[in-house]
C-alpha positions in Angstrom: 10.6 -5.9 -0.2 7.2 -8.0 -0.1 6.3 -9.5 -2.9 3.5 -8.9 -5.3 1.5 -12.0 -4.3 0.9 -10.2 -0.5 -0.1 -7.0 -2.8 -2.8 -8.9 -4.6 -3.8 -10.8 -1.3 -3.8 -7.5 0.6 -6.2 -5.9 -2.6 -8.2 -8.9 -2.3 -8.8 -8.2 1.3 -9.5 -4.8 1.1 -11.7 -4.2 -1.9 -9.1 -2.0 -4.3 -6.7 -2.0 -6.9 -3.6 -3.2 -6.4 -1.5 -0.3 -7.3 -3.2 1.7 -4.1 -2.4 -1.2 -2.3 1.2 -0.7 -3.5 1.3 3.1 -2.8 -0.2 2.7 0.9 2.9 0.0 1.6 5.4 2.5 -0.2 3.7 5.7 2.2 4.5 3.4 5.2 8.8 2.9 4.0 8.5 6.9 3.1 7.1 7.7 6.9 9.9 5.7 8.0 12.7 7.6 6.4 11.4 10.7 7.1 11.2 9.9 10.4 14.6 8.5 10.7 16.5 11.7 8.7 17.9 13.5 11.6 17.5 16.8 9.9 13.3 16.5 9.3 12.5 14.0 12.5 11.8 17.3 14.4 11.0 19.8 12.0 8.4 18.2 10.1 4.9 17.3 11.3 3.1 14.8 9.7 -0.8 15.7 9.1 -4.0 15.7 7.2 -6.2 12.1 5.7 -3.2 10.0 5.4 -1.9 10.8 8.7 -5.2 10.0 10.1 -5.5 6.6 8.7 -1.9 5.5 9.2 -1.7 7.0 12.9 -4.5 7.3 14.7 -7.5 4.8 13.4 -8.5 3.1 10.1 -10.7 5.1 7.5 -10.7 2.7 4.9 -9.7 5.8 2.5 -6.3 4.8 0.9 -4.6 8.0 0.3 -2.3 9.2 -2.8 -0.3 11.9 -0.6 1.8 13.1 2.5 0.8 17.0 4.3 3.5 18.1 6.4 3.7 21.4 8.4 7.6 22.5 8.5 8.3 24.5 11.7 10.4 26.7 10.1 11.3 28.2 6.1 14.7 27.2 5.8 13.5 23.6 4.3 11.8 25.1 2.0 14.7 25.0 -0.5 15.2 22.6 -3.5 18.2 21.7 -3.2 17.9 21.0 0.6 14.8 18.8 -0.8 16.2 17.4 -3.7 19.4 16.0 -1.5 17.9 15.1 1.2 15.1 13.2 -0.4 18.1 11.2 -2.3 19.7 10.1 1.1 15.9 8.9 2.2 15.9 7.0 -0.9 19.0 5.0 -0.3 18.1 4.2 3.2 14.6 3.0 2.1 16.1 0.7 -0.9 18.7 -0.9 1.6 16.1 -1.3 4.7 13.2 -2.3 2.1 14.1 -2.6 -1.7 12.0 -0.6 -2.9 13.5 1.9 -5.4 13.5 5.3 -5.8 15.0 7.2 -8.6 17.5 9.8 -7.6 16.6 11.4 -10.9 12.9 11.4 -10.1 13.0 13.1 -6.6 11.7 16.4 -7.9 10.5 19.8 -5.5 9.4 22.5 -6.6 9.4 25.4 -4.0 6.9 28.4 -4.8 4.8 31.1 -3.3 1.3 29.7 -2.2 -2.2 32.0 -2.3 -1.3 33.2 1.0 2.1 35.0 -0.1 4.4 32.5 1.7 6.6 30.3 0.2 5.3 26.3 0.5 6.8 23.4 -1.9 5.3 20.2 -3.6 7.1 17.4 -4.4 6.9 14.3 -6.3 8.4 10.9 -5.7 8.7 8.1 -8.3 9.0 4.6 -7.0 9.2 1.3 -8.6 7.6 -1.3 -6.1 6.7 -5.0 -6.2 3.8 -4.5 -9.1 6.8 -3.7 -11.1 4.8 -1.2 -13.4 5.8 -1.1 -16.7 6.3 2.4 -18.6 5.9 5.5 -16.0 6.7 4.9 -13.0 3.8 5.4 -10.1 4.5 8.7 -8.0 4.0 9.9 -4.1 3.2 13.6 -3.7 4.1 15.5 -1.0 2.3 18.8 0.4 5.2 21.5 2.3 4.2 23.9 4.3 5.3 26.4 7.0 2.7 29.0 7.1 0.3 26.9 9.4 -0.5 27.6 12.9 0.8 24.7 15.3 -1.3 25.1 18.1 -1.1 22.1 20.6 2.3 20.2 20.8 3.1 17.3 18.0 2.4 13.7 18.8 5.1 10.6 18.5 3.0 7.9 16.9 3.8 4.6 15.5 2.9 4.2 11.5 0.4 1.1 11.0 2.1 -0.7 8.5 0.1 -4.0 7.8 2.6 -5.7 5.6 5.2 -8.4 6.1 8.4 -6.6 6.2 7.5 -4.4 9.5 10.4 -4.2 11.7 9.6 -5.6 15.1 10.1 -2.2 16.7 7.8 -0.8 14.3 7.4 2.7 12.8 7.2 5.9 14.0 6.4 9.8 12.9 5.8 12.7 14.6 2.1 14.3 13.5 -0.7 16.4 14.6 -1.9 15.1 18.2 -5.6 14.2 17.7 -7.1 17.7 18.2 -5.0 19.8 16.3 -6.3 17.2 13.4 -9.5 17.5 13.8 -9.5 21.1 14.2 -7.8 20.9 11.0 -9.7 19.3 9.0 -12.6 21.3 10.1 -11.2 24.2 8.9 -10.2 22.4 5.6 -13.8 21.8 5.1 -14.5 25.3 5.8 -12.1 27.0 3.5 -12.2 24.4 0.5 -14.9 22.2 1.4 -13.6 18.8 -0.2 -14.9 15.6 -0.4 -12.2 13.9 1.4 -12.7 16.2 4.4 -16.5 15.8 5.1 -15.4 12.0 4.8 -12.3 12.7 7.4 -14.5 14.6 9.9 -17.4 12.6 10.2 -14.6 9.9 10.9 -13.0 11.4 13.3 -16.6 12.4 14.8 -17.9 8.6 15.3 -14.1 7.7 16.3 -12.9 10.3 18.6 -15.9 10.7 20.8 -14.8 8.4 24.1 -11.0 10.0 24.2 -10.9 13.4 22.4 -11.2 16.7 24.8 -13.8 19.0 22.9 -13.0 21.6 24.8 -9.2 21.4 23.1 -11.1 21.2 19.9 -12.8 23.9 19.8 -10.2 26.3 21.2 -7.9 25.3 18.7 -10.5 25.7 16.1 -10.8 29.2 16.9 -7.0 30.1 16.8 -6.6 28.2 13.5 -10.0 30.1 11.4 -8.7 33.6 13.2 -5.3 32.9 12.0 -6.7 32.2 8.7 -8.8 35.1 9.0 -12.1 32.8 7.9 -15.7 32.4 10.0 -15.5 29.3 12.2 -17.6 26.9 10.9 -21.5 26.3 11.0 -23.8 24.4 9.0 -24.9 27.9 7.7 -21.4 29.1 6.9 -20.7 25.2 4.9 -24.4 25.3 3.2 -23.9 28.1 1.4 -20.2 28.2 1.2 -19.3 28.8 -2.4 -18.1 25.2 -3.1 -21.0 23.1 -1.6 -22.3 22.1 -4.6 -18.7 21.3 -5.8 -18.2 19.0 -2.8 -21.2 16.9 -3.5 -20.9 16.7 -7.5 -16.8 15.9 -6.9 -18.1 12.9 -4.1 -17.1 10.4 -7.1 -14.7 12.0 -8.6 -12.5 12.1 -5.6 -13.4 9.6 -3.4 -14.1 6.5 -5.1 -10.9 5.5 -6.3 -9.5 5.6 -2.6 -12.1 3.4 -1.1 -13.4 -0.2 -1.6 -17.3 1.1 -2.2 -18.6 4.8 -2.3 -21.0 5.7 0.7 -23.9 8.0 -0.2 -23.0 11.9 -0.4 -26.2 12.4 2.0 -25.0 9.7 5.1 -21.8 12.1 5.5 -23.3 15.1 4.8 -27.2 14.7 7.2 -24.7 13.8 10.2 -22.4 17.0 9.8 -24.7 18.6 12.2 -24.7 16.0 15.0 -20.9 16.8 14.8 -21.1 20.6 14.9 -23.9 20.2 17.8 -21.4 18.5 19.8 -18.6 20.3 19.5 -19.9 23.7 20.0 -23.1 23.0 21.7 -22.2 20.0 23.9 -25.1 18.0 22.7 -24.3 14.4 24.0 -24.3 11.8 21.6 -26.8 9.1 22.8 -24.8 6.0 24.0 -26.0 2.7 21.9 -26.8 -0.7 23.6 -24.4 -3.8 22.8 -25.0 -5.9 20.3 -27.0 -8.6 21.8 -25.0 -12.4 21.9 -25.9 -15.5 22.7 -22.8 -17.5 22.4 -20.0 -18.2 24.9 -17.1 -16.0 23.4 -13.5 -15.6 24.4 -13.5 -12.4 26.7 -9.5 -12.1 26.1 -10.4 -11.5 22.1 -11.1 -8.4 20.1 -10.6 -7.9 16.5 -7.3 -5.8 15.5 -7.8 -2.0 15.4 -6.6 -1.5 12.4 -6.8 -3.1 8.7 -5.6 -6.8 9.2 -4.2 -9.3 6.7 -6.6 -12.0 7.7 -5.5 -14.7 4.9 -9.2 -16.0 4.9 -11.3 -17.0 2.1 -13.5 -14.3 2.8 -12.3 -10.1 2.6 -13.0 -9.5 6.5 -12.0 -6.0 5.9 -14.7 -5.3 3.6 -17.0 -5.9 6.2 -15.3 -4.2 8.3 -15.0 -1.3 5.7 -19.0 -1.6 5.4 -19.8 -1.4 9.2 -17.3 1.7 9.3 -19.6 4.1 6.8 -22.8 2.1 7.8 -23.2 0.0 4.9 -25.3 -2.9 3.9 -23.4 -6.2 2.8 -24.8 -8.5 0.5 -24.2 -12.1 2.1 -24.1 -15.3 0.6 -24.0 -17.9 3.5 -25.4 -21.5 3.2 -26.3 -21.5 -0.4 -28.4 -18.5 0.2 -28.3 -14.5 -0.1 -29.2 -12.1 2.1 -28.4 -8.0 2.7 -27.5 -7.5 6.2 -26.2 -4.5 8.8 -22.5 -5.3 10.5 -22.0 -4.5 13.2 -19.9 -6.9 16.0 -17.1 -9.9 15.1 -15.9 -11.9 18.0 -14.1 -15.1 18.9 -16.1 -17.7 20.3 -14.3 -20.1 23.3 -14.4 -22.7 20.8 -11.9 -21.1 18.3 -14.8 -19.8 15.5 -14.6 -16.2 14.4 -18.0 -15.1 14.2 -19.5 -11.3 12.8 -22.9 -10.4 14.4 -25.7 -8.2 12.2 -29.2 -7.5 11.4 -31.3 -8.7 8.3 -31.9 -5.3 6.5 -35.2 -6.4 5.6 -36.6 -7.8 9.1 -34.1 -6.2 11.5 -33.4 -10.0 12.9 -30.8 -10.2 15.1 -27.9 -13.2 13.5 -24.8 -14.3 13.6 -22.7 -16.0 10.7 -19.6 -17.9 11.6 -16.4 -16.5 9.3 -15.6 -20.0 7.9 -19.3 -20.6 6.3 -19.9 -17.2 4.2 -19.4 -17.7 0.6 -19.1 -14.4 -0.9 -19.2 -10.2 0.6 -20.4 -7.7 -1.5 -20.6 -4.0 -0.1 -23.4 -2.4 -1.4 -24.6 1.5 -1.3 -27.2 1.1 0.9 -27.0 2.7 4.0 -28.3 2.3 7.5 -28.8 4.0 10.6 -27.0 1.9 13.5 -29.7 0.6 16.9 -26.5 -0.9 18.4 -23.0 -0.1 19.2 -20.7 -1.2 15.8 -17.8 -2.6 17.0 -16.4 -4.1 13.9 -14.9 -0.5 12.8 -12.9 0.0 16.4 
């Protein structure tokens, strides 16, 4: 097990508390013995936020729980859970050391609003914070009533903590169109924060490799199977929850990210989404980020969050450029609010982030080693260049 120094490094680095630092790292062992239980390896498919983030590209939104469709009912029984959960807990403590109770591995198996049985279960750990008093808990979402429409993906866990095993992770999930079909029809049905914050994510991230074609059809087959409209900005405006999904933006989301973006940035670009998938409206293609300096063509930041060990968080820039925030600067003694956009490796060896002055729109560049303090702020902007720093 890590110690709780790399926690506290890691929640430096990222902008949040320590114990959803801790519960991130734990999610990544949890993955692991799932995926490595010969009974569920097959069965279950991983899905929803956290399988985003930890599969497929980095949100920045640290989540609290694990969403699995079960191909079949006959998991859904407590005892089945309740053993099989104890087993994953041994082979977790001896690959990992963290510990989990077998008394506190706890399902309970009921009927959900749609008349089929689903389960919910709870998982106490005790990790390197060492909590004193109750221990901190994992919940996990069951459910086999969901249509599977395109075949699961194998895809390796992003795990950005000391104790990775050279070969990795893995976990089978949703391939990237069944998840963003599903989270559009999360939005549509429920309309939570969280979603509106996953699908304008997978919007800005997906648009160079996902088939919208595949979207859309499987869009279709998952609203008809759920017997709901298929999404439009008319249908989510005056949805019965759309005042509940921007008065709960808070509530809900701020504890799971390093700064809260406005409501109205996720919200005014839900159309630009909808146009494209059921329209085909092209998204226009942004210009580079305009450079100066010779850089290493052989470097490009890591994809996903990265332990940098720096004096300064280079995730919380990264974090800013990813929902278009402004970062207030200090660099040389002075302040300024800038738009990130762009870090690259210049031949000489200096890490260097490229952005605009908010207040000019001047084009700069700040080498890593100089800046003296990041602060991500609320304000938005509206990118005039590719951003780079979020890929």
């Amino acid at each position: 097990m890590i110690d709780k120094a790399e926690i506290l490094e890691l929640a430096r680095e990222f902008g949040l508390a320590a114990n959803v630092v801790e519960k991130d790292y734990v999610l990544g062992w949890l993955l692991a013995g799932i995926f490595n239980n010969a009974l569920l390896t097959t069965e279950w498919v991983f899905k929803g936020g956290t399988c985003l983030k930890k599969c497929y590209f980095e949100t920045y939104r640290f989540s609290e729980d694990l969403d699995f469709t079960l191909k079949s009912t006959e998991h859904l029984d407590e005892q089945f859970l309740v053993a099989t959960f104890r087993e994953i807990a041994e082979w977790i403590y001896e690959q990992s050391g963290i510990e989990i109770p077998v008394e506190a591995v706890r399902f309970d198996v009921r009927t959900n609003p749609r008349g089929h049985p689903s389960a919910q279960g709870r998982i106490s750990y005790r990790g390197p914070l060492q909590p004193r008093g109750d221990l901190p808990r994992i919940k996990l979402d069951l459910t086999a009533d969901e249509r599977l429409v395109r075949d699961p993906a194998a895809r390796a866990v992003h795990h950005p903590y000391s104790d990775r095993p050279p070969e990795g992770f893995q976990i089978q999930c949703y391939c990237f169109e069944e998840l963003f079909a599903e989270k559009l029809r999360a939005l549509t049905e429920r309309e939570r924060p969280r979603d509106l914050y996953d699908v304008v994510h997978l919007y800005r991230n997906g648009l160079l490799t996902a088939d919208r074609v595949v979207i859309v059809s499987t869009l279709r087959e998952k609203c008809d199977f759920r017997g709901i409209a298929v999404p439009t900005m008319t249908v989510l405006s005056t949805g019965p929850h759309r005042a509940e999904l921007e008065s709960e933006w808070s509530n809900m989301l701020g504890h799971q990210l390093p700064e809260l973006p406005p409501f109205e940035s996720f919200w005014e670009e839900l159309p630009q989404v909808l146009a494209w998938l059921f329209e085909g409206v092209s998204v226009a293609t942004l210009p580079p980020f305009p450079t100066r300096e010779r850089l290493d063509p052989n470097w490009r930041p890591p994809v996903m969050a990265h332990p940098w060990k720096l004096r300064v968080p280079l995730e919380l820039i990264r974090f800013a450029a990813a929902d278009r925030l402004c970062v207030a600067l200090e660099y040389n003694g002075t302040s300024r609010l800038i738009e990130p956009y762009f870090l690259r490796r210049t031949t000489e060896g200096h890490l260097l982030f490229y952005a605009i002055r908010h207040e000019d729109g001047g084009v700069r560049s700040y080498r890593v080693d100089r800046i003296q303090g990041v602060r991500v702020t609320r304000v938005s902007f509206v990118p005039i260049y590719a951003i780079e720093l979020a890929l």
